[in-house]
C-alpha positions as CSV (number, residue, x, y, z in Angstrom):
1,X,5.6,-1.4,-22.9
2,X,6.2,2.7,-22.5
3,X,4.2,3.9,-20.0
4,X,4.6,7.6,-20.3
5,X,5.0,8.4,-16.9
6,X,8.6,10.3,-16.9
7,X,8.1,13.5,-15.0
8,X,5.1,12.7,-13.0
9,X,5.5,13.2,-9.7
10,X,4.2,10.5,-7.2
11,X,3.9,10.5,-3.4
12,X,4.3,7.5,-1.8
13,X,3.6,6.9,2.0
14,X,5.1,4.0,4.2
15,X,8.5,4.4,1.4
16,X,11.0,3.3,3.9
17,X,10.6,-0.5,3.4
18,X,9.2,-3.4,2.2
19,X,6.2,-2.4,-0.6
20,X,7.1,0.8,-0.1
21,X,10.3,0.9,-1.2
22,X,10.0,-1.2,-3.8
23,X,6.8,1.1,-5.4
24,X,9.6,4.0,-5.1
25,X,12.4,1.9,-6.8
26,X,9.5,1.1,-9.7
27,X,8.1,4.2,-10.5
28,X,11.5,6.2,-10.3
29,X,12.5,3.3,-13.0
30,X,10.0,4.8,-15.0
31,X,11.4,8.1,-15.2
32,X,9.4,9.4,-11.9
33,X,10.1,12.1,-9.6
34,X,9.0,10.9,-5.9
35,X,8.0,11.9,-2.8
36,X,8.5,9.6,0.1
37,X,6.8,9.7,3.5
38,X,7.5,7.4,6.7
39,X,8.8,8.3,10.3
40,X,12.2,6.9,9.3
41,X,14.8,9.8,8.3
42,X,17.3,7.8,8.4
43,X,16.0,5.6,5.6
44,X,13.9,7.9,3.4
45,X,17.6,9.5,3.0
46,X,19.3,6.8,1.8
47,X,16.4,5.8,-0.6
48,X,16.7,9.3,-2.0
49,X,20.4,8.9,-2.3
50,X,20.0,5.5,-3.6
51,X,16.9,6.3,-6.5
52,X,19.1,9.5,-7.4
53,X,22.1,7.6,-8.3
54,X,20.4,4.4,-10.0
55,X,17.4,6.4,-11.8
56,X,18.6,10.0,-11.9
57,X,14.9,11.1,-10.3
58,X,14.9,13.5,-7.9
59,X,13.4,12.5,-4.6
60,X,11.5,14.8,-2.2
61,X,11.6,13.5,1.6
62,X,9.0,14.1,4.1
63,X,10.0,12.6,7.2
64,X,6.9,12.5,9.8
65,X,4.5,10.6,11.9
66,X,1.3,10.3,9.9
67,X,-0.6,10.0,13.0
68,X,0.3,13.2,14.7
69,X,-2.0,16.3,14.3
70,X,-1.2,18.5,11.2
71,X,0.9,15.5,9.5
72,X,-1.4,15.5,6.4
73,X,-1.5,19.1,6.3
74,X,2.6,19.3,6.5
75,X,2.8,16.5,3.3
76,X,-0.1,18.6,1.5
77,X,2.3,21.9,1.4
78,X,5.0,19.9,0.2
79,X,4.0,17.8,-2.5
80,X,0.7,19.9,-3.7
81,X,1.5,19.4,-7.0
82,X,1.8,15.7,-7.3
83,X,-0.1,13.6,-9.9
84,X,-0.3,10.3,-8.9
85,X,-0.7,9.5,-5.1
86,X,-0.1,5.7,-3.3
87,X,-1.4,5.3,0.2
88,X,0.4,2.4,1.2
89,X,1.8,3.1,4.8
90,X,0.5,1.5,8.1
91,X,0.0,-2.1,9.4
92,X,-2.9,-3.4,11.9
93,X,-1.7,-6.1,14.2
94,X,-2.6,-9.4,14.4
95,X,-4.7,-11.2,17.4
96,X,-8.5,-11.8,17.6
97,X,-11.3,-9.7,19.2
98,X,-9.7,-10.2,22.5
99,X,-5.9,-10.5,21.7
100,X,-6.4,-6.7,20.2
101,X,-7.3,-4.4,22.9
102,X,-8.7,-1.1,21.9
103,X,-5.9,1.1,22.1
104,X,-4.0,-1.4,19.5
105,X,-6.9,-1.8,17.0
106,X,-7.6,2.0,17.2
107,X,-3.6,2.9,16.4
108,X,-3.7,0.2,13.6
109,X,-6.9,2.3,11.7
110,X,-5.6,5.6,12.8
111,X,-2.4,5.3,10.4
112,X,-4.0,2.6,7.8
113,X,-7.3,3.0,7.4
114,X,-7.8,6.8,8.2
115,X,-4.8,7.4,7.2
116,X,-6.0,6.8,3.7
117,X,-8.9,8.0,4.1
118,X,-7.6,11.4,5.4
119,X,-4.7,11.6,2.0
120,X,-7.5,11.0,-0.1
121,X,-9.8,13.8,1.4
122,X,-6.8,16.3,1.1
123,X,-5.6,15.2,-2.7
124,X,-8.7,14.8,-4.1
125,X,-9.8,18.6,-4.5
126,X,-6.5,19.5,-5.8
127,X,-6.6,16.3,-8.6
128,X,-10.3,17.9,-9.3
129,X,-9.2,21.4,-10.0
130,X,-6.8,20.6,-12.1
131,X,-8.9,17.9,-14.2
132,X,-6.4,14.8,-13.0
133,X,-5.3,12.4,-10.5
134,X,-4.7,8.9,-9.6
135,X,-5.2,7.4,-6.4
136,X,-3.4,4.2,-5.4
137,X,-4.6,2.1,-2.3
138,X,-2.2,-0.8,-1.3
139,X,-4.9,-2.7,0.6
140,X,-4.5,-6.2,1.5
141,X,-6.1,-9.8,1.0
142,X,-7.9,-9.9,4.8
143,X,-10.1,-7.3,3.2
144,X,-11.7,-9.9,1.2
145,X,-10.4,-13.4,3.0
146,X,-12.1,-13.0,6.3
147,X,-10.1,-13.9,9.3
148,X,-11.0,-14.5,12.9
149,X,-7.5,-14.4,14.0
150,X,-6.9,-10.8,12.6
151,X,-10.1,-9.5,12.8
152,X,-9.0,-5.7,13.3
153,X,-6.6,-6.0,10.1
154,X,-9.8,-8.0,7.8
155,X,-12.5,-5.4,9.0
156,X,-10.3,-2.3,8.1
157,X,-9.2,-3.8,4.9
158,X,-12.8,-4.4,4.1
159,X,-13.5,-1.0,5.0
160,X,-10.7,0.4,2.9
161,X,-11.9,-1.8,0.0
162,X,-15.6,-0.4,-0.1
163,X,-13.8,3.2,0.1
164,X,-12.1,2.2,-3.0
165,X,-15.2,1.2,-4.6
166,X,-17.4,4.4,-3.5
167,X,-14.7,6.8,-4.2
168,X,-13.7,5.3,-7.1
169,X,-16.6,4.6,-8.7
170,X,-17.5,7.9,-9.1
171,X,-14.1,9.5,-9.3
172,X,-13.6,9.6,-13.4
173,X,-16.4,12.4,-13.4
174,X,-13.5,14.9,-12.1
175,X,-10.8,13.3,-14.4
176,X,-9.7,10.7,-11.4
177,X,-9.3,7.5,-10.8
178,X,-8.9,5.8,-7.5
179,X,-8.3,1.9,-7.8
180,X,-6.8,-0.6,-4.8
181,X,-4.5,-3.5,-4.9
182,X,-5.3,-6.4,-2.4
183,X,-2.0,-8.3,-2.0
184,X,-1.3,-11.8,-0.2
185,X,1.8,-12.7,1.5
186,X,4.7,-10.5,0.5
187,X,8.1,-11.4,0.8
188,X,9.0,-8.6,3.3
189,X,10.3,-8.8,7.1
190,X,6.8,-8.4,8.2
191,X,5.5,-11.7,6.4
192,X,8.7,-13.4,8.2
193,X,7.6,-12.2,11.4
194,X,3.8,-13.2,10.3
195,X,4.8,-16.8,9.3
196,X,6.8,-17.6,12.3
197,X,4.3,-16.5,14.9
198,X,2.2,-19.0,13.0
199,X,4.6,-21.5,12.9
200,X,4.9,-21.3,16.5
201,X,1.0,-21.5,17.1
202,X,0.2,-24.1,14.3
203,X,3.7,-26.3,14.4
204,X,4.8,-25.6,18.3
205,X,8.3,-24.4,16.6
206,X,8.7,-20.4,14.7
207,X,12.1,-22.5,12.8
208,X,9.0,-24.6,10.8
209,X,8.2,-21.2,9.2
210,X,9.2,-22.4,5.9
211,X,7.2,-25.4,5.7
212,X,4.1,-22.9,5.9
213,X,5.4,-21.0,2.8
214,X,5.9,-23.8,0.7
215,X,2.5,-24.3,1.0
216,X,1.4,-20.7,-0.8
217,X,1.6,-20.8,-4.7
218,X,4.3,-21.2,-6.3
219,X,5.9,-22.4,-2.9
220,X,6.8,-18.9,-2.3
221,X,5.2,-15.4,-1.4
222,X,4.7,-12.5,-4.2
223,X,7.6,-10.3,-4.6
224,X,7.1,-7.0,-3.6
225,X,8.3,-5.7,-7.1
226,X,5.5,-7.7,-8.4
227,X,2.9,-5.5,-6.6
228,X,5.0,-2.0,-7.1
229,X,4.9,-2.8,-11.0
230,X,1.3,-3.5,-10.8
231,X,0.4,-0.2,-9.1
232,X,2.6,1.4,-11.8
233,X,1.0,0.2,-14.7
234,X,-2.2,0.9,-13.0
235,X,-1.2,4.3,-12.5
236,X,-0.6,4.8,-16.1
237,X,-2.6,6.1,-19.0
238,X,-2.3,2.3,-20.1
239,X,-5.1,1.5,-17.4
240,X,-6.9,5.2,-18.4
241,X,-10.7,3.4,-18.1
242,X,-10.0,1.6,-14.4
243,X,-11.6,3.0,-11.6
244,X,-13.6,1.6,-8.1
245,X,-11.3,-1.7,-8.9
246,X,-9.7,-3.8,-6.8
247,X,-6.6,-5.8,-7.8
248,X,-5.7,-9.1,-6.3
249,X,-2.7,-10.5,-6.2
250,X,-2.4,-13.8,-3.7
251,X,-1.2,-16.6,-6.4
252,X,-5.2,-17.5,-6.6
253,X,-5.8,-18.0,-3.0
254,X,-8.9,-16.3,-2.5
255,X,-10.5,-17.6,-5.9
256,X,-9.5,-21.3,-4.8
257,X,-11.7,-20.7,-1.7
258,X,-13.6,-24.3,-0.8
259,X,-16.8,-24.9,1.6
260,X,-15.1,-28.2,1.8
């Protein structure tokens, strides 16, 4: 399927691993030219050097703390032009209402949840002047699965979901869309670490780790180039009449909910 994205030019945030690499490695396939944004240098450099000599796509790295005053600002003046934007950096830790102090929980929505919030407010009027725009948010399941033991990750997620919606479902009246994507487990270092903290909790031993994935879908978590390649065909005209949408993408999890 062609796409017609060659020559766009996509920010993505959170680009040095995990999702975030892999939505790099996706849309320079399609012919992209990037911008990455993490704290890691180091990283974001090799990626560059890495998507150049795979993809011949340029690669535009922006090296910062999204957190820190003026960080939004800084990415604005260097990637003002960009057509399609994915807000996909920042994770919220783990623990329940008294597990996550306030300092934690606060840090986790400062980079996640207003972090999106705060890229959308600054891309939004430029994607309106000039008629275009699509807005990615990389979400998450807890969003929509509520979960007492990562309450400040399934309250922000939820919040970031009815941002999609209201944003979104308005958004094609200035030529922009803004849909999410609501994955489950993801095979990434984070889900390792996620899976063998419960390991240790449920099973009294973090080796059992992989007796809890065998018991996700397909005996496995998604892949992350299974969510990158369904934020780039959703950022494509191919999906031209989606907007305030939410995509999820667990192996049926939340559908197979039970009250039994």
């Amino acid at each position: 399927m062609e796409l017609n994205l060659k020559g766009k030019k996509v920010l993505v945030t959170g680009a040095s691993q995990g999702i975030g690499q892999a939505l790099a490695e996706s849309f320079a396939r399609e012919g992209c030219h990037l911008t990455v944004v993490a704290r890691s240098a180091d990283r974001l450099a090799a990626l560059a050097s890495d998507l150049l000599t795979r993809f011949d796509v340029p690669t535009k790295v922006i090296a910062l703390d999204m957190t820190q005053p003026g960080a939004i600002e800084r990415i604005v003046e260097q990637a003002a032009d960009i057509d399609i934007l994915v807000n996909n950096a920042g994770t919220i830790p783990g623990g329940n209402l008294w597990d996550v102090d306030a300092t934690q929980w606060r840090a986790g929505w400062e980079l996640k949840v207003l972090g999106y919030i705060d890229m959308t407010r600054a891309f939004y009027p430029l994607f309106k002047v000039r008629g275009q725009g699509v807005i990615i948010n990389n979400i998450g399941i807890g969003g929509e699965n509520f979960d007492f033991d990562y309450v400040a990750g399934t309250t922000g997620n939820a919040a970031l979901m009815a941002f999609t919606r209201a944003i979104g479902g308005r958004s094609l009246r200035d030529g922009i869309r803004v849909v999410g994507v609501n994955p489950g487990a993801v095979s990434t270092p984070r889900i390792e670490k996620v899976l063998r903290r419960r390991a240790e909790s449920e099973l009294g031993d973090a080796n059992r780790a992989g007796e809890l994935l065998a018991k996700l879908p397909l005996g496995r978590a998604a892949t992350a180039e299974e969510i990158a390649d369904l934020c780039v065909y959703l950022a494509s005209d191919k999906s031209a009449y989606t907007s305030g949408s939410i995509f999820t993408v667990d192996g049926g999890i939340t559908s197979a909910r039970s009250i039994v």
